[in-house]
N, C-alpha and C positions, 0 to 999 in steps of 0.2 A: 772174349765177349760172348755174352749166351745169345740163343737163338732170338729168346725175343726183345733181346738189346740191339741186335743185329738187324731186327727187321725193322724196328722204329725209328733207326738210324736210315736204315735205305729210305724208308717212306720220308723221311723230313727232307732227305736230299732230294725228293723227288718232287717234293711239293705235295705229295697227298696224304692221306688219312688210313687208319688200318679199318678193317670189316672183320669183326670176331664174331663172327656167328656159333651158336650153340646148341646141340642135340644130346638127347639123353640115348647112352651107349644101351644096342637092347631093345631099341623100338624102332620099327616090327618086330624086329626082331635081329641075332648076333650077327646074321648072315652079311645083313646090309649095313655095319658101322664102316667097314672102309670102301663101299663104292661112294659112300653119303660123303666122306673124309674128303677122298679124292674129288669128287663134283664139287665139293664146297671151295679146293684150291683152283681148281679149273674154273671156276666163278668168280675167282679173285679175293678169295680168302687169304688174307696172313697171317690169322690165328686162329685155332679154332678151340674151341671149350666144349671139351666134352665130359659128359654127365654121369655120374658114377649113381646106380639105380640107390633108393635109399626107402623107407616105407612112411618116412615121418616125415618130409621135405618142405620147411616150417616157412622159407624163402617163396615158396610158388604159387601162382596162381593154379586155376584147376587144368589149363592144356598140358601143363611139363606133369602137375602129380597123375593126370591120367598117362603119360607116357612113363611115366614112373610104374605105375601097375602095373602095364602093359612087358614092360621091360624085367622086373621082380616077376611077374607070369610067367617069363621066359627064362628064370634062373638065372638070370646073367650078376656074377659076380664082381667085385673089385679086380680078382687075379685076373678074370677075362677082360675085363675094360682096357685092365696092363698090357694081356696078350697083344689086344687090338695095336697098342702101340708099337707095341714090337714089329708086329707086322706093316702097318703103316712105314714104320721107318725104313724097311727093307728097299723103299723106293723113292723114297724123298728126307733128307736129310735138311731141310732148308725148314719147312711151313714149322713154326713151334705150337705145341700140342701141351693143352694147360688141361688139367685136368678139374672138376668143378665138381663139390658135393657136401659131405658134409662128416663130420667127427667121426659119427659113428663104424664105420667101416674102417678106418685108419684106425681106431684105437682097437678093433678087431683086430687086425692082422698086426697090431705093434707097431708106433711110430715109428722105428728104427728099420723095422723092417721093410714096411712101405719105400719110405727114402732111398732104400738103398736098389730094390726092386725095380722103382721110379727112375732111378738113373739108368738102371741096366737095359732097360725098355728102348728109355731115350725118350721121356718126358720132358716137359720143360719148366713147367710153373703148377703151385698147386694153389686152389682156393677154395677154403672151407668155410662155408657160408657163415658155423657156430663156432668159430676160432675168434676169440676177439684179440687183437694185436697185444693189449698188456697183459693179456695171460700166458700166454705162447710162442717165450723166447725162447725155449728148449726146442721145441716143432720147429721153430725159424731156421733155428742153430743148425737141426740136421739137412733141413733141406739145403739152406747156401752154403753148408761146409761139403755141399755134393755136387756142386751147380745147377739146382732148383732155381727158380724162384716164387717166395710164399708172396701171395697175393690176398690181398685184405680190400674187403670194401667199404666206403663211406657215403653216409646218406646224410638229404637236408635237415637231419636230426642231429648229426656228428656234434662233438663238444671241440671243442679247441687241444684238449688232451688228446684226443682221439686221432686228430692231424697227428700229432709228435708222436704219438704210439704208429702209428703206421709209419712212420716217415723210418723208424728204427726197424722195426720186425720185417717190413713188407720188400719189395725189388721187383724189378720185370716192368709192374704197370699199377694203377689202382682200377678200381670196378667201382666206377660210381653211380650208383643208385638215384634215380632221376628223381622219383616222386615216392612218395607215403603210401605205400602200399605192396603188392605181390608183383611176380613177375608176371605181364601181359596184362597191366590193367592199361585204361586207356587213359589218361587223364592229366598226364606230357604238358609241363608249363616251357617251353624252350626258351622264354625269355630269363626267368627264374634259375633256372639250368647255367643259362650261360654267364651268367651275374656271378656263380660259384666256383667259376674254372680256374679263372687265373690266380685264384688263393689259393686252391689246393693245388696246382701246380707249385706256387711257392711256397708252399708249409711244405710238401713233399718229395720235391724234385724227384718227381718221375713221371714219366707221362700218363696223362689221365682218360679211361674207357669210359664214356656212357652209355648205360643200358637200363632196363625196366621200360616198359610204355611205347616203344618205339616198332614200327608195325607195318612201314611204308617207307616208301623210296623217298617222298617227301620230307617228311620228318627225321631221315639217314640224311637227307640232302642239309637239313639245317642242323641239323647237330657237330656234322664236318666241318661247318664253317668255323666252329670254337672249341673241339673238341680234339684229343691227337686220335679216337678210337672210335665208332659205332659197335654196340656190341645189340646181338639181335635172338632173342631164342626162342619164347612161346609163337613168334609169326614163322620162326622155321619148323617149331616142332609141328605148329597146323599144317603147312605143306605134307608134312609125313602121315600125319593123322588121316588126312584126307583124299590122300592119295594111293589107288588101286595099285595093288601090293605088284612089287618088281617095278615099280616108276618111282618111289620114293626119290631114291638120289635125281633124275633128272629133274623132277617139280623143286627139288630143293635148289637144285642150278639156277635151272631158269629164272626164281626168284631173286635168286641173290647176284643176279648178273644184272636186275635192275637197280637193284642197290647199290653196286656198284660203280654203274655208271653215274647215277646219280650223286655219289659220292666224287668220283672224278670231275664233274663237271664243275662243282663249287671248286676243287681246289684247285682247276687248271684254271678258273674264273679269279680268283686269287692269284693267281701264280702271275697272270697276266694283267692284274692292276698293277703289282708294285712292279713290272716291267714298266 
């Protein structure tokens, strides 16, 4: 069983919800990708998504593509986003580490060869924002004949096709796209949101992440109530942004240690209705 089948398993047994928070590797800068790693698992992270620099980044609102600049300023490559994992894993074999970005770097350095690099790190899940599932059975192919897995996301625009194309290519989790628009826009229908889950749960049997728009402990707190995932990244990437260099990882903690609670507290509030 891969890492993050293994962790969405513990959480169901447990009664709660996973927190995927997400940074782009590279900003500030290389130095701080694994204290930000490590604070984010000591905060109660079970996944984390981290962001491979890119200069065209057609997914994001302006906080991730200015951590994009920021990151591309600092030369930070694909092979070094890999190092980061290598290194990472040197101490924790358990948090799974999905890596988040886009085509172009991967067809740089060769599907075949990513994949295989990707396993040797100790990656877990890839997700390419411009991969659309029915074009991309070969990329699937190498990642789960390696124990990847390719993660595909779906928005309130998806087609019906678009279910069964992911439900074939994809594994791990899906990444679902809350609202019509970039990442970090504000504009979060959660009733709407939650009206969507239990069909893509059953077009895809896998467990389903929501992210885009979410920004607040509040807004993590309802989307766990119907959700298997909170996934969270321009309101992490501002803690970074905003934060007097050498305190990055702790601002990133301390926020995401609200969100976590918050996210515990619906599902122990759940957990103890149907007791």
């Amino acid at each position: 069983m891969s890492r993050i089948a293994s962790a969405f398993k513990r959480l169901e047994s447990e009664g709660r919800k996973a927190l995927i928070p997400y940074f782009t590797a590279g900003d500030p800068d290389l130095a701080s990708v694994l204290p930000i790693m490590r604070e984010m698992v000591a905060a109660g992270a079970d996944v984390i998504e981290l962001g491979v620099p890119f200069s065209d980044p057609m997914a994001e609102g302006p906080t991730i593509q200015r951590a994009m600049e920021r990151a591309l300023a600092n030369k930070v490559s694909m092979k070094q986003v890999l190092e980061c994992v290598r290194e990472f894993r040197k101490a924790d074999q358990v948090t799974p580490i999905v890596l988040m970005g886009y085509a172009n770097p991967v067809e740089a350095m060769g599907a075949e060869h990513f994949a295989d690099l990707a396993r040797e790190v100790g990656l877990d899940g890839v997700l390419l924002v411009d991969y659309p599932p029915e074009e991309c059975q070969e990329y699937s192919g190498l990642l789960k004949s390696r124990g990847l897995d390719p993660i595909f996301l779906l928005a309130p625009t998806s087609v019906e096709q678009r279910y069964s194309d992911v439900a074939v290519a994809g594994s791990g989790y899906i990444y679902y796209v809350s609202l019509k628009g970039v990442t970090g826009a504000g504009h979060l229908n959660v009733e709407e949101v939650a009206s969507r889950i239990p069909l893509i749960r059953e077009r895809v049997g896998m467990p389903v992440g929501v992210g885009f728009g979410i920004r607040d402990a509040a807004t993590a707190r309802s989307i766990a109530g119907f959700a298997d995932a909170v996934v969270i990244g321009s309101r992490v990437v501002e803690e970074i942004e905003s934060s007097p260099r050498g305190e990055e990882a702790a601002r990133v903690g301390a926020f995401l240690r609200g969100i976590r609670a918050a996210m515990d507290e619906v599902s122990v509030k759940t957990e103890g209705a149907k007791a």
